[in-house]
C-alpha positions, 0 to 999 in steps of 0.5 A: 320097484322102489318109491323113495322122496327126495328133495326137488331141484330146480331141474324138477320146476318145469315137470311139475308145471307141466304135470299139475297143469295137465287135464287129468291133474289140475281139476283135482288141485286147489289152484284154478288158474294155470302155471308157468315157470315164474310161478314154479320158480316162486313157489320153490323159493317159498318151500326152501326158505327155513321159515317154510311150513311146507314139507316138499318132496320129489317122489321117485321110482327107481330114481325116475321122477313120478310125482309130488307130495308133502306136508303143508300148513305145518304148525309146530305147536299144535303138531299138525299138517295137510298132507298134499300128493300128486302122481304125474302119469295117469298110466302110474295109477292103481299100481300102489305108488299112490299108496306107497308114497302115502305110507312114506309121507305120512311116516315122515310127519309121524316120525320126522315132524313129530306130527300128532294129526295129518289132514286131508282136504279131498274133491268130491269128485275125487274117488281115487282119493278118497278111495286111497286115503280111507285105506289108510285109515284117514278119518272123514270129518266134515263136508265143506259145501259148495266149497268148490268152483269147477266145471261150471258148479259147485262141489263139496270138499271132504276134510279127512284126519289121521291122528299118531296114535 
């Protein structure tokens, strides 16, 4: 099996929609509210724009689309970025796609951005995240409490680095 990034099209807007606004994806994403295709639309004109500091990238399997990630918040002189992934069929989990499309994202900040420190901001009720990042080595650095608003509470958010040593 093969898991390669490619760039996203627009053919790709109304999977994405639909992947991050599904029950088993968007309590693990920092938007709250649901998004439509004018939203989606938005925000792949934001990521093309040569000025973007978002990285984004289709995740394949054999060519199939099977989720996204990149790295955002890109800063160019301190050589930094958050990585973001997300796989859109929950039957794909535990399988070593998440992990091979972590090693492929973070061996792209590494070696294409020149990045010196990859962060991760996880839930904290997000265990195979946090699971999946520790196993790379992500290091956690600090708690944000009561940093989040779901399920009718607050949750912490856990803020995890990688550095290219």
């Amino acid at each position: 099996m093969l898991i390669r990034l490619r760039k996203i099209t627009q053919q790709d807007l109304s999977i994405l929609r639909d992947w991050r606004n599904s029950k088993n994806i968007s309590p693990f994403n920092s938007q709250f509210s649901l998004l439509n295709m004018i939203d989606q639309k938005r925000w792949f004109v934001e990521i093309n724009n040569k000025k973007s500091n978002r990285k984004m990238f289709m995740i394949t399997l054999n060519k199939k689309p099977i989720g996204v990630g990149g790295l955002i918040h890109h800063d160019i002189k301190n050589k930094s970025a958050d990585i973001a992934i997300i796989l859109g069929d929950k039957k794909l989990h535990g399988k070593s796609y998440g992990t091979q499309s972590l090693q492929k994202l973070v061996d792209y900040g590494f070696n294409n951005l020149n990045l010196h420190r990859i962060d991760a901001e996880i839930f904290e009720f997000n265990k195979i995240s946090i699971k999946l990042f520790e196993k790379f080595n992500f290091k956690h650095e600090v708690t944000l409490r009561d940093a989040l608003w779901r399920e009718g509470r607050y949750w912490k958010i856990l803020g995890y680095s990688l550095l290219n040593n």
